[in-house]
Structures are given as structure tokens and as C-alpha cells.
N, CA, C and O atoms as a CHARMM CRD file, in Angstrom:
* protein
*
  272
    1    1 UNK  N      7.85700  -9.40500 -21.48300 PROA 1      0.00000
    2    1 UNK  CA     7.44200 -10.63100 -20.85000 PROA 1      0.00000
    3    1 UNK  C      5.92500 -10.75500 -20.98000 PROA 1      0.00000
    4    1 UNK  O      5.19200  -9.87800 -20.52100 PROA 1      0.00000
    5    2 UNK  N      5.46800 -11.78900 -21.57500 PROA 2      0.00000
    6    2 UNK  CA     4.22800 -12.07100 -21.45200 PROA 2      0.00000
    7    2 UNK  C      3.71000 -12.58200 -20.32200 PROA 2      0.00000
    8    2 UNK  O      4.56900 -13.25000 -19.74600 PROA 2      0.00000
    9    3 UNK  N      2.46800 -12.55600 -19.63300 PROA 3      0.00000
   10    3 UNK  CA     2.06900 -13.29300 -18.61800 PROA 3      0.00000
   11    3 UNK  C      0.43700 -13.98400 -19.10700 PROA 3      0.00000
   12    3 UNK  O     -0.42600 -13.72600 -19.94600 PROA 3      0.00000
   13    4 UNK  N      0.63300 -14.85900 -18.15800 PROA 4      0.00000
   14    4 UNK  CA    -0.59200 -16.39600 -18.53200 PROA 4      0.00000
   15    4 UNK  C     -1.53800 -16.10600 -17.60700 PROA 4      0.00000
   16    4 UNK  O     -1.15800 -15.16700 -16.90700 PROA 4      0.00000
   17    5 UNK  N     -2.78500 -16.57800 -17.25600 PROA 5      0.00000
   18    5 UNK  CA    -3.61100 -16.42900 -17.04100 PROA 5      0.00000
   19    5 UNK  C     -4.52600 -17.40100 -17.09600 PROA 5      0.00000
   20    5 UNK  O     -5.24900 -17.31800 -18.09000 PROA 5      0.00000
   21    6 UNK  N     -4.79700 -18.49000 -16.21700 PROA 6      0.00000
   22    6 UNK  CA    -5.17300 -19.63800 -16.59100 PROA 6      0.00000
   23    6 UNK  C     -4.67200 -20.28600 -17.63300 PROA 6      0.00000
   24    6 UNK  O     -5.39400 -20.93000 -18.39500 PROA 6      0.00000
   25    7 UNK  N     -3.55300 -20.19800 -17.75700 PROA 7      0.00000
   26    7 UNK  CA    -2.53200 -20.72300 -19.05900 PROA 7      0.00000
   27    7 UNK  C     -3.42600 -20.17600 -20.29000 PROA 7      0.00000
   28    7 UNK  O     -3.67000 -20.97300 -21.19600 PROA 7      0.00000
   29    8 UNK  N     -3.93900 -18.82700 -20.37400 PROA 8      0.00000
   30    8 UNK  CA    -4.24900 -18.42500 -21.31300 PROA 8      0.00000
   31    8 UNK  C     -2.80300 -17.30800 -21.78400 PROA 8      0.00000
   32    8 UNK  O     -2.16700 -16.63800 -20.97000 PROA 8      0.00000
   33    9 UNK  N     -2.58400 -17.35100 -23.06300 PROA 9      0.00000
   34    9 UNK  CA    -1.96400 -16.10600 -23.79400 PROA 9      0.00000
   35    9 UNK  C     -2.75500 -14.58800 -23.47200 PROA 9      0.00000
   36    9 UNK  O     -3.85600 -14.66700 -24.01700 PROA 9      0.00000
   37   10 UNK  N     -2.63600 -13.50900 -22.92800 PROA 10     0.00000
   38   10 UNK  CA    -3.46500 -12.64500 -23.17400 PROA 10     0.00000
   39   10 UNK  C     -2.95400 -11.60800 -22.99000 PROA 10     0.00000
   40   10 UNK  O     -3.41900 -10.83300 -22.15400 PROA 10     0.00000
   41   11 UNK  N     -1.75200 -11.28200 -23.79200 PROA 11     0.00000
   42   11 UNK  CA    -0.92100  -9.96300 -24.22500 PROA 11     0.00000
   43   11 UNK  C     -1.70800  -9.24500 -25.31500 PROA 11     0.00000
   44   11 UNK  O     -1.72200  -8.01600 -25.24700 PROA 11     0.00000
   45   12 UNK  N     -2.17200  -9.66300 -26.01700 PROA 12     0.00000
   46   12 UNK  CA    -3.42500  -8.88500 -26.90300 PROA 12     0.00000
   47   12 UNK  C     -4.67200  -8.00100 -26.06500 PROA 12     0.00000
   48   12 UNK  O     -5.20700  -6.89500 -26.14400 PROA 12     0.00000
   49   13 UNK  N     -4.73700  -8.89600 -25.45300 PROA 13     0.00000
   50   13 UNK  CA    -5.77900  -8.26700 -23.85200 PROA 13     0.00000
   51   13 UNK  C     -5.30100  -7.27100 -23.21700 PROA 13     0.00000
   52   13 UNK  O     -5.79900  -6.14700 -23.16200 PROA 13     0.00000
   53   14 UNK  N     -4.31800  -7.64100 -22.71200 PROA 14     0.00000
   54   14 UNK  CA    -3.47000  -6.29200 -21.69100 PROA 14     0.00000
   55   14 UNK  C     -3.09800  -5.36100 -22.71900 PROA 14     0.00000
   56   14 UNK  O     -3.74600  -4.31500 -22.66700 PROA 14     0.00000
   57   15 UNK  N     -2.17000  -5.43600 -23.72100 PROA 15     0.00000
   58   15 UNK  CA    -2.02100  -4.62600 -24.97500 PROA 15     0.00000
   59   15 UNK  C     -3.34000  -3.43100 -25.53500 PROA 15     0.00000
   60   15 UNK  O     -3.12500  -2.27400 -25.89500 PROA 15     0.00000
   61   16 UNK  N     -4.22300  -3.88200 -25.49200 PROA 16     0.00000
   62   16 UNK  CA    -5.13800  -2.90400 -25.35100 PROA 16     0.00000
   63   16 UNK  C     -5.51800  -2.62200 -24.53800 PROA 16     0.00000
   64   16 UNK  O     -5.82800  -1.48400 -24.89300 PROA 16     0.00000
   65   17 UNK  N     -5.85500  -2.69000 -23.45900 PROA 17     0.00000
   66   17 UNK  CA    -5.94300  -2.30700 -22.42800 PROA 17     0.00000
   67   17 UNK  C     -5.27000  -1.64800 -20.89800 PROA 17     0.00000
   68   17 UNK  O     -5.76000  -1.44400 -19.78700 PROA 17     0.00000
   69   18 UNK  N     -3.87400  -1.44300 -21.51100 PROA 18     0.00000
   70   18 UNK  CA    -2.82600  -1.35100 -20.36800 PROA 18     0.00000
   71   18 UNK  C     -3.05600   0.20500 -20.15200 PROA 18     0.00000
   72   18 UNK  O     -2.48400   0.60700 -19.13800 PROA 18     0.00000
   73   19 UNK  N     -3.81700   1.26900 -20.91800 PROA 19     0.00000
   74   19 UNK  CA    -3.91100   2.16700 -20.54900 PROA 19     0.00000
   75   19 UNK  C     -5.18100   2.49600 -19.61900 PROA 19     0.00000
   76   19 UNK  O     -5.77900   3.57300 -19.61600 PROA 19     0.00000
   77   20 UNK  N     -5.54300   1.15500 -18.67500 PROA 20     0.00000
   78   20 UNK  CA    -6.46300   1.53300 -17.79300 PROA 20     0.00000
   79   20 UNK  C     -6.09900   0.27100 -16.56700 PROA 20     0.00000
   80   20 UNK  O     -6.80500  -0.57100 -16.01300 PROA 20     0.00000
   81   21 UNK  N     -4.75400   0.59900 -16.48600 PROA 21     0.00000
   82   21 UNK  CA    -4.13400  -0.37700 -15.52500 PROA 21     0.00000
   83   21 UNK  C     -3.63000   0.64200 -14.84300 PROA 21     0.00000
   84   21 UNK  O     -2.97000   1.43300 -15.51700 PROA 21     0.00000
   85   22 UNK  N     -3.75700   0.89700 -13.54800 PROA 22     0.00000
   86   22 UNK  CA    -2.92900   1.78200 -12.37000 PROA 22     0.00000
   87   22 UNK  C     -1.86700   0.89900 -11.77600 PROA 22     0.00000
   88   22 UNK  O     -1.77300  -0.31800 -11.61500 PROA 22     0.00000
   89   23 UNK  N     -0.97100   2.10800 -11.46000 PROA 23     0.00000
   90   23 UNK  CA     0.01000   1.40300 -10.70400 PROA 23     0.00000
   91   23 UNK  C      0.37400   2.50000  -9.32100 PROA 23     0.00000
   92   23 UNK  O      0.98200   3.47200  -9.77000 PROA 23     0.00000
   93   24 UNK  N      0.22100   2.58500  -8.14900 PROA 24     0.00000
   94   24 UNK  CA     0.75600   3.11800  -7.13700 PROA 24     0.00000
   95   24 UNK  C      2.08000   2.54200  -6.59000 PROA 24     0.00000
   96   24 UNK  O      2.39600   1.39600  -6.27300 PROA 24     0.00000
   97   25 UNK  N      2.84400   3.88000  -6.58500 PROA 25     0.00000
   98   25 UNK  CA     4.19900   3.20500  -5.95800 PROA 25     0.00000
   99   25 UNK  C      4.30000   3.14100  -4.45100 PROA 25     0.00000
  100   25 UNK  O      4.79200   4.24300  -4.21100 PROA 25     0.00000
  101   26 UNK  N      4.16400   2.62400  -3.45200 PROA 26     0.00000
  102   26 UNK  CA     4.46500   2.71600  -1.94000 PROA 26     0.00000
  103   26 UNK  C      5.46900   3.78600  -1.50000 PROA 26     0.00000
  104   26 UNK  O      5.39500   4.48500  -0.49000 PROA 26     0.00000
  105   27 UNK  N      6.48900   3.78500  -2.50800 PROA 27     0.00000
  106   27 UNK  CA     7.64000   4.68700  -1.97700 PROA 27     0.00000
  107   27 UNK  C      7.05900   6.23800  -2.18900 PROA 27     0.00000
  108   27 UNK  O      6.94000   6.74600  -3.30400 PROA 27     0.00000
  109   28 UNK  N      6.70100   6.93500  -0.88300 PROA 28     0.00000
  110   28 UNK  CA     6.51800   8.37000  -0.87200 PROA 28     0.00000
  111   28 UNK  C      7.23500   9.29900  -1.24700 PROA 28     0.00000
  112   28 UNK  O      6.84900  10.46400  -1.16400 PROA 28     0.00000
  113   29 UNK  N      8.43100   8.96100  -1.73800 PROA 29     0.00000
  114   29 UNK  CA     9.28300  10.19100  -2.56800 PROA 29     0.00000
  115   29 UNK  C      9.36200   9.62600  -3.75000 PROA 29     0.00000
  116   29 UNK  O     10.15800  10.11000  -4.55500 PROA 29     0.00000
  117   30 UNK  N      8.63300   8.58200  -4.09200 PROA 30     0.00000
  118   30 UNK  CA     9.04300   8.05500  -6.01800 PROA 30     0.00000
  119   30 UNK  C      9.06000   9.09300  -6.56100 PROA 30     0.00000
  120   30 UNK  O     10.11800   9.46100  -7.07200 PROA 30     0.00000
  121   31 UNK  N      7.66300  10.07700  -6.64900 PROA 31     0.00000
  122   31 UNK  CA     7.37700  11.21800  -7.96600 PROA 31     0.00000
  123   31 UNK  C      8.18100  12.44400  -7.25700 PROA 31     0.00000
  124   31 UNK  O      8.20100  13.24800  -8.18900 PROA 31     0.00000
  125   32 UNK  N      8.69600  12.92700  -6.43200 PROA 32     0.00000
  126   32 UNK  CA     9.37200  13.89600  -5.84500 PROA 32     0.00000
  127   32 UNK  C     10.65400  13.67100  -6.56600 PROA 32     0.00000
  128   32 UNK  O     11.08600  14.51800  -7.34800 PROA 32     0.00000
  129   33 UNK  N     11.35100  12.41600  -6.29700 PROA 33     0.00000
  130   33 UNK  CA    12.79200  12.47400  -7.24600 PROA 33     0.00000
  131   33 UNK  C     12.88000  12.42300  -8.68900 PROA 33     0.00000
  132   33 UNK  O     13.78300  11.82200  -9.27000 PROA 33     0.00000
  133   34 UNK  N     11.76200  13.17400  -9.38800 PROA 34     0.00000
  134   34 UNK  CA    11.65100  12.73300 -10.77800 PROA 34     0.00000
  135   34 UNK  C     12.35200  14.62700 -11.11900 PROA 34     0.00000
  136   34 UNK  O     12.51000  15.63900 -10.43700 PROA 34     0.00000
  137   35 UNK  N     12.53800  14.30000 -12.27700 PROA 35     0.00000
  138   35 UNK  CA    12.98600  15.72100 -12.77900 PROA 35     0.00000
  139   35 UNK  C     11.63500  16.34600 -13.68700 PROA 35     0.00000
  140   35 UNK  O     10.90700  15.44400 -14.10000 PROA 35     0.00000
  141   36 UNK  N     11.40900  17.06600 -13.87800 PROA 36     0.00000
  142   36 UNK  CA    10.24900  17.65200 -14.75200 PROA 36     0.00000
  143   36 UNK  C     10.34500  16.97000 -16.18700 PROA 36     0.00000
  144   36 UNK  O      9.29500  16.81300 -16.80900 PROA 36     0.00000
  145   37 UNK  N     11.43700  16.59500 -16.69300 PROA 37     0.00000
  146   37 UNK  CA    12.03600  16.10800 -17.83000 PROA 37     0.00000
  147   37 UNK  C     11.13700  15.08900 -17.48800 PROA 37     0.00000
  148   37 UNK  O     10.03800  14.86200 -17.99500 PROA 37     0.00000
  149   38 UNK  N     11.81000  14.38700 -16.41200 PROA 38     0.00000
  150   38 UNK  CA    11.49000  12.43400 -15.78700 PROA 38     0.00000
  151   38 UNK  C     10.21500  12.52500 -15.92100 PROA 38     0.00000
  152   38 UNK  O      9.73000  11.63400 -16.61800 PROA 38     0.00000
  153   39 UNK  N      9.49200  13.28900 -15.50200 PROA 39     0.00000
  154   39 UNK  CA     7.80600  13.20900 -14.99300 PROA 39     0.00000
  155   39 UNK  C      7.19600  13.17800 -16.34300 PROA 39     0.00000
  156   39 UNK  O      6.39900  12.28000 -16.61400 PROA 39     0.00000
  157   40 UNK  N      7.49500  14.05400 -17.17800 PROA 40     0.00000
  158   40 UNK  CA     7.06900  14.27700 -18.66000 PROA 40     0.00000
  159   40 UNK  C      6.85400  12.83900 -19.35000 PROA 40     0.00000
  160   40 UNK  O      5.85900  12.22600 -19.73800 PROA 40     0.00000
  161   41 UNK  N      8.23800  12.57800 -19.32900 PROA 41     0.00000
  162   41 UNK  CA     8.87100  11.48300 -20.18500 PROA 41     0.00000
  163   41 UNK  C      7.74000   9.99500 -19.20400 PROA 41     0.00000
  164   41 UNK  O      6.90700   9.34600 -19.83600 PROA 41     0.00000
  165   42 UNK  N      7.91000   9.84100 -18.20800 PROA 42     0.00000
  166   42 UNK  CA     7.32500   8.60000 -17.51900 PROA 42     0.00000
  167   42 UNK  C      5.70000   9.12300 -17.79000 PROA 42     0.00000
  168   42 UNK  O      4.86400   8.22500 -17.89600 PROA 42     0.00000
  169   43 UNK  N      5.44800   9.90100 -17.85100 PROA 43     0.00000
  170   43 UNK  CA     3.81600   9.94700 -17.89900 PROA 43     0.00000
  171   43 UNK  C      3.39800   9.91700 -19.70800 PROA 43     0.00000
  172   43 UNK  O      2.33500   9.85800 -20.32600 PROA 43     0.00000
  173   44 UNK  N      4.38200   9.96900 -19.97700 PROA 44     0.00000
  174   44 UNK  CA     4.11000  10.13400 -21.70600 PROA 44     0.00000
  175   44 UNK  C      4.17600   8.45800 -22.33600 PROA 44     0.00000
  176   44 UNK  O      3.66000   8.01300 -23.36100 PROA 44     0.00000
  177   45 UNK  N      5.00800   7.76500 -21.30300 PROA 45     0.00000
  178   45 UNK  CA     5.41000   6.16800 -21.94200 PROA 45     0.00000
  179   45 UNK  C      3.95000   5.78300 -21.27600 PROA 45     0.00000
  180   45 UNK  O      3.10800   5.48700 -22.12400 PROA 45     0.00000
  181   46 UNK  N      3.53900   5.74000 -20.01400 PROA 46     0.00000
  182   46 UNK  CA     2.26800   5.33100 -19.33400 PROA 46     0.00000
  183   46 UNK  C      1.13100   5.33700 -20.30800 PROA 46     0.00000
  184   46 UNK  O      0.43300   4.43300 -20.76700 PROA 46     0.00000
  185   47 UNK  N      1.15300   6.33600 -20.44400 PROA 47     0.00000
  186   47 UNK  CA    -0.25800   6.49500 -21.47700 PROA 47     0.00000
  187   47 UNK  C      0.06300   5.82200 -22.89900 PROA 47     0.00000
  188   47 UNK  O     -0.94300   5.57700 -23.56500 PROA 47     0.00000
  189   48 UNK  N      1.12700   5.53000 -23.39400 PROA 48     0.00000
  190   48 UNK  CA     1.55300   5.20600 -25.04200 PROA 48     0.00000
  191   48 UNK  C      1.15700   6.02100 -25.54600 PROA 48     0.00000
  192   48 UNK  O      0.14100   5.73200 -26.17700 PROA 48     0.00000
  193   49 UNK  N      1.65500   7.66400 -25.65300 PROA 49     0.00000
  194   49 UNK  CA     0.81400   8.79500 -26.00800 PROA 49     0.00000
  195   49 UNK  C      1.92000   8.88600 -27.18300 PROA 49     0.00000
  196   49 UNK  O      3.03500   8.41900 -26.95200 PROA 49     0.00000
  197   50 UNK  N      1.72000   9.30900 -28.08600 PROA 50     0.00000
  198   50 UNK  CA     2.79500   9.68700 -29.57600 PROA 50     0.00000
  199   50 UNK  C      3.13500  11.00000 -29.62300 PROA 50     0.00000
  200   50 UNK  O      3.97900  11.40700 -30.42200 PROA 50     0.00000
  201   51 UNK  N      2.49900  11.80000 -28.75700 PROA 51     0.00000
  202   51 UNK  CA     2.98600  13.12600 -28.24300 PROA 51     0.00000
  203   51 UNK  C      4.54300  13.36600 -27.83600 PROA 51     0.00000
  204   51 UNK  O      5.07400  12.89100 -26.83200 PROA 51     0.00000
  205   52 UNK  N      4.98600  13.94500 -28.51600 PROA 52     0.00000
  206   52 UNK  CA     6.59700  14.47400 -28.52400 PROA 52     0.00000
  207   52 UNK  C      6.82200  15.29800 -27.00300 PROA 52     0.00000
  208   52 UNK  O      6.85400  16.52900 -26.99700 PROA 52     0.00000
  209   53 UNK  N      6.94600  14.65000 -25.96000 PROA 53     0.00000
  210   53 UNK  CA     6.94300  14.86600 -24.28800 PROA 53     0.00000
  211   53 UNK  C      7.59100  16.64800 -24.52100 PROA 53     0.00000
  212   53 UNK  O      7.02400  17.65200 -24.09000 PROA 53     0.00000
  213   54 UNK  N      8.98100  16.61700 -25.36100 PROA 54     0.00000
  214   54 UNK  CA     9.82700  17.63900 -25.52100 PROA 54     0.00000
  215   54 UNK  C      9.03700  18.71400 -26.21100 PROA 54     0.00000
  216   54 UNK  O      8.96700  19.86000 -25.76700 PROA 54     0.00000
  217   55 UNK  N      8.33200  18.23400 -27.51800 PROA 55     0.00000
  218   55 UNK  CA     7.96700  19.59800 -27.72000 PROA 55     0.00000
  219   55 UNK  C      6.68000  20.32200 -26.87900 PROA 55     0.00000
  220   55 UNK  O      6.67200  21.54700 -26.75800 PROA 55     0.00000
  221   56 UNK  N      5.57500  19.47600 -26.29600 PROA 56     0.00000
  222   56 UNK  CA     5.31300  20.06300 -25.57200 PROA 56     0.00000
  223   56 UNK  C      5.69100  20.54100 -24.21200 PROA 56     0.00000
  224   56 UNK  O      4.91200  21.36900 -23.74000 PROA 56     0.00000
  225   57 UNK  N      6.76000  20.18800 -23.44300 PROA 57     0.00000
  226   57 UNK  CA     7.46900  20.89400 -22.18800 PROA 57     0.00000
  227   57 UNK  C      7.88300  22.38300 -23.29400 PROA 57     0.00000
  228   57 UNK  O      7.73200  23.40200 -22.61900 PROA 57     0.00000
  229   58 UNK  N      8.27100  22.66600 -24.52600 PROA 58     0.00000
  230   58 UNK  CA     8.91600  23.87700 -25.41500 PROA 58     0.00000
  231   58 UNK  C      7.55800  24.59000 -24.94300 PROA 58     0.00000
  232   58 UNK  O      7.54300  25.47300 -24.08500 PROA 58     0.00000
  233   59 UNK  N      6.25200  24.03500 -25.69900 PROA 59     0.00000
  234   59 UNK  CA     5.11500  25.20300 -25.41900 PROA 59     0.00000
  235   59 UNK  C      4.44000  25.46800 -24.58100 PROA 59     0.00000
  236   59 UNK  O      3.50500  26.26500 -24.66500 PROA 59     0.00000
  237   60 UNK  N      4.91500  24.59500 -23.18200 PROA 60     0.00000
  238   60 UNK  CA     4.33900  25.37000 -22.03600 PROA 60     0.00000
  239   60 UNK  C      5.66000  26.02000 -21.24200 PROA 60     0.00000
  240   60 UNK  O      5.55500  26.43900 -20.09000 PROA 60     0.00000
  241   61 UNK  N      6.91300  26.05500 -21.98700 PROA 61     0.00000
  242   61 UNK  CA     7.76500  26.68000 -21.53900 PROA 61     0.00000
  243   61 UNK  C      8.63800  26.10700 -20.12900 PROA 61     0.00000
  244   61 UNK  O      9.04200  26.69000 -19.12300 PROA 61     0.00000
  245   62 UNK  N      8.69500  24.95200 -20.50400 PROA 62     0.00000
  246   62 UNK  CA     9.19900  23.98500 -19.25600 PROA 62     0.00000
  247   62 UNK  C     10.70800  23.69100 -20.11800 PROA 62     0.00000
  248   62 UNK  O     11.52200  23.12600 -19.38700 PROA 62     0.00000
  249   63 UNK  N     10.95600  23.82500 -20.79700 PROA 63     0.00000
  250   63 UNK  CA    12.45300  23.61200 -21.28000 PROA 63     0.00000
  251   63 UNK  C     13.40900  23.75800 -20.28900 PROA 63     0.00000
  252   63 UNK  O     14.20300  22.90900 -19.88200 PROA 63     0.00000
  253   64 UNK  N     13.24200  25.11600 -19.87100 PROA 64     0.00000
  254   64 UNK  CA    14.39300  25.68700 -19.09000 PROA 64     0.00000
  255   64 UNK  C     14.67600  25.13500 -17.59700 PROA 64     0.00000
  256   64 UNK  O     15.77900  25.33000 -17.08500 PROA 64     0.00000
  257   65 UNK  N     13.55100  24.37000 -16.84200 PROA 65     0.00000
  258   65 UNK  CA    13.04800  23.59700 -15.69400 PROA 65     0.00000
  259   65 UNK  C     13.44600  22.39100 -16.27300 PROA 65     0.00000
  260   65 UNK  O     13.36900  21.66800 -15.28000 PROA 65     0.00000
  261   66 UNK  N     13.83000  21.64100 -17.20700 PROA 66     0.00000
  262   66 UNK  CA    13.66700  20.33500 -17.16000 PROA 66     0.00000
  263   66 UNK  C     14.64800  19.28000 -16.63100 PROA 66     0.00000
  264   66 UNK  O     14.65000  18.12300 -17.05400 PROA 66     0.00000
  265   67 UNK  N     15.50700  19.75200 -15.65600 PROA 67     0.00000
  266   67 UNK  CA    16.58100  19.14500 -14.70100 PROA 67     0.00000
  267   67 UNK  C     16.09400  19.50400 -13.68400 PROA 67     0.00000
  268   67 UNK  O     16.84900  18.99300 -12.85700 PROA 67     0.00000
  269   68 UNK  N     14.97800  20.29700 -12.87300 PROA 68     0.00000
  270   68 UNK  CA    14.97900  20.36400 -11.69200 PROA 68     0.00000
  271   68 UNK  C     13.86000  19.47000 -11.13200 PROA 68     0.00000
  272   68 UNK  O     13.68300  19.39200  -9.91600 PROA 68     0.00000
């Protein structure tokens, strides 16, 4: 979904820039119900990082944790 802005287009704007957009969730158990997997994976899309979430949970040895 694009959004306007003084009926301006400015997905090119946010598009570069969305990696300095915060978001706080209100709900105090949001990041508690995440799985180590979840946390990986949601902090890896946040950033648009091209980093393979999986292989690094392999080399810090989080594989075996990644359901809890």
C-alpha cells in the first residue's frame, strides 16, 4: 500500500528510508511470544538485511533454540 502525503506519491521516500522508521508495539508481551526463530526472522525483514537470518542463528549456535 502506498500512502500520500499532501497528495504527494512518496514510496520512493519511505523506500529509502524505512530503515530509520521505529515502530513500538504497546503490547508488553509482543517480543516475549516470539520464538528465537520469530525474533531472528522479524528483525532481519525490519532492517531489509540480505543476511540469511538461518545461517547466522547456525554460527552463533542458536539452531537448536529456535522454537523456544
Amino acid at each position: 500500500m502506498v500512502k500520500y502525503i499532501d497528495q504527494i506519491k512518496h514510496s520512493d521516500y519511505i523506500h529509502k528510508n524505512k530503515g530509520n522508521i521505529g515502530v513500538i508495539f504497546r503490547d508488553e508481551g509482543f517480543y516475549e511470544r516470539f520464538t528465537v526463530e520469530e525474533y531472528m526472522r522479524y528483525y532481519t525483514e525490519i532492517i531489509d538485511s540480505k543476511s540469511n537470518y538461518r545461517e547466522i542463528m547456525l554460527k552463533f549456535s542458536l539452531l537448536e533454540i529456535a522454537d523456544k
